[in-house]
N, C-alpha and C positions, 0 to 999 in steps of 0.2 A: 768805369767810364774812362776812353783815354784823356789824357791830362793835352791842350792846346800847346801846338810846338810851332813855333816860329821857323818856317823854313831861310835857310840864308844862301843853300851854294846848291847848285844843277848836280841833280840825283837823290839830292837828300829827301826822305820818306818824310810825310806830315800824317798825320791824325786827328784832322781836323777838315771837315769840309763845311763851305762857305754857306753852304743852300741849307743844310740840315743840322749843323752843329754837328757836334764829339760822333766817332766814326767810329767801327770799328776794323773797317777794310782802310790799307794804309793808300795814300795818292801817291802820285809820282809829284814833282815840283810844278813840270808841267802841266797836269789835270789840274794841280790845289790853283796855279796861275788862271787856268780856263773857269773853273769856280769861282774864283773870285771876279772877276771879268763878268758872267753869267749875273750873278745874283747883285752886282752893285751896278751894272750897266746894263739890264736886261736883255743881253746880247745872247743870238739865238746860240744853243751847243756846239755846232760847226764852224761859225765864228769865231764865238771865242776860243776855242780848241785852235783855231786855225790864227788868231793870233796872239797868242799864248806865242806857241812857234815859233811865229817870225818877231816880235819884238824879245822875248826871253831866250828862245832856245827849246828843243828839248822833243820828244817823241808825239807824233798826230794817233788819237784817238784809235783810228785802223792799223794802227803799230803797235797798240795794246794790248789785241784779239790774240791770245781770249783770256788773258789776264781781267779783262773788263768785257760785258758785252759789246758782240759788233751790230755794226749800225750801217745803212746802206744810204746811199744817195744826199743829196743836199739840201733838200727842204725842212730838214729839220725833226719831221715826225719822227722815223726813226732814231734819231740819235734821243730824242727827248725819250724814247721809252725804254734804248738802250741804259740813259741815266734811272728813269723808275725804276726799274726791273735789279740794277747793280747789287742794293742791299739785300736780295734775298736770291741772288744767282749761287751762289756757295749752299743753302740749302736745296734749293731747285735742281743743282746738282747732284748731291748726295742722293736726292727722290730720286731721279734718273736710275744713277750707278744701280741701287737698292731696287728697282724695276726691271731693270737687266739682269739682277742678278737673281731676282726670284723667278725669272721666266728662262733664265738660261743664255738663250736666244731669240732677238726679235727686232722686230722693225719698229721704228720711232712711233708711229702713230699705236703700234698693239703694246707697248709700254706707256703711254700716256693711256691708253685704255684701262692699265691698273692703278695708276697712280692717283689718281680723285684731282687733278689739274686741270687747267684747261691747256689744251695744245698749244696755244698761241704762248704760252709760259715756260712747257716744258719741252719743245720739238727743237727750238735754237742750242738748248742745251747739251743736244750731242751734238752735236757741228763744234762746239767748244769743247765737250768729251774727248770728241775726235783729233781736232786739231793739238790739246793737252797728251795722247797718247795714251789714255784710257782707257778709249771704246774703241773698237776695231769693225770692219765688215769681216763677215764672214767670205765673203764672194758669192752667196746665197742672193734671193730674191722674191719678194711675194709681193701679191698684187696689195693696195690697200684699198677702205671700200672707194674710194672716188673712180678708182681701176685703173690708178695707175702703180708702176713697178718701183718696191723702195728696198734697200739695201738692208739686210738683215746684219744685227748688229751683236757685239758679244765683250764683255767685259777683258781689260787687255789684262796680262798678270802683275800689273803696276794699278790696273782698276781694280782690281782686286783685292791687291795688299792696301789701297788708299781707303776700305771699305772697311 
């Protein structure tokens, strides 16, 4: 279990998040600020995230992608489930990589086809793949069943050695 660290100066890494106790993915100053903000003031996640910022300093939530999930718009759902989903994005990943890699090549939905997920868990995950330099298109293309056209995807050789 990590051991509670006191942050004190902008950049320094905590292990310690405010909502759930002892962590094991490290925060930035700014996040552990919006955590704590969140869970002593009930303040929605884009609030406090957003004034974390302007009173302390320090990097907005969609500056973190994809170090952390991304989250869209400002009502709030999304970012709430970007926060659920955090502790277990680092395995949800690895299932990914490990699904592209037994299938070679394939599109987001024919990978969550083998992976025993639900899509709405593991589809976000290569957009973060992607954006980390992992997963690559091919330039390929197939229909999925809803009929429409999704990018065929393939482990990068930096996904590969990460596997």
């Amino acid at each position: 279990m990590s051991q509670r660290q006191n942050p004190t100066a902008k950049g320094d890494r905590v292990l310690w998040n405010s909502l759930v106790g002892a962590s094991t993915e490290s925060l930035t100053l700014s996040a552990y600020r919006a955590q704590y903000l969140i869970g002593n003031y009930s303040l929605r996640p884009e609030t406090a995230d957003m004034l974390a910022i302007l009173a302390f300093g320090g990097v907005a939530m969609a500056d973190r992608y994809p170090e952390i999930p991304g989250a869209k718009g400002m009502d709030g759902t999304s970012q709430n489930s970007a926060q659920c989903i955090a502790p277990t994005v680092s395995h949800l990943r690895r299932l990914a990589m490990r699904s592209l890699a037994r299938l070679g090549e394939a599109t987001p939905l024919e990978a969550v086809a083998i992976s025993g997920v639900t899509r709405e868990s593991l589809q976000p995950r290569f957009s973060e793949l992607r954006a980390m330099g992992l997963v690559e298109p091919t330039g390929a293309r197939r229909r999925n069943p809803s009929g429409k056209s999704a990018s065929v995807l393939r482990l990068t050789d930096k996904g590969r050695a990460a596997l």
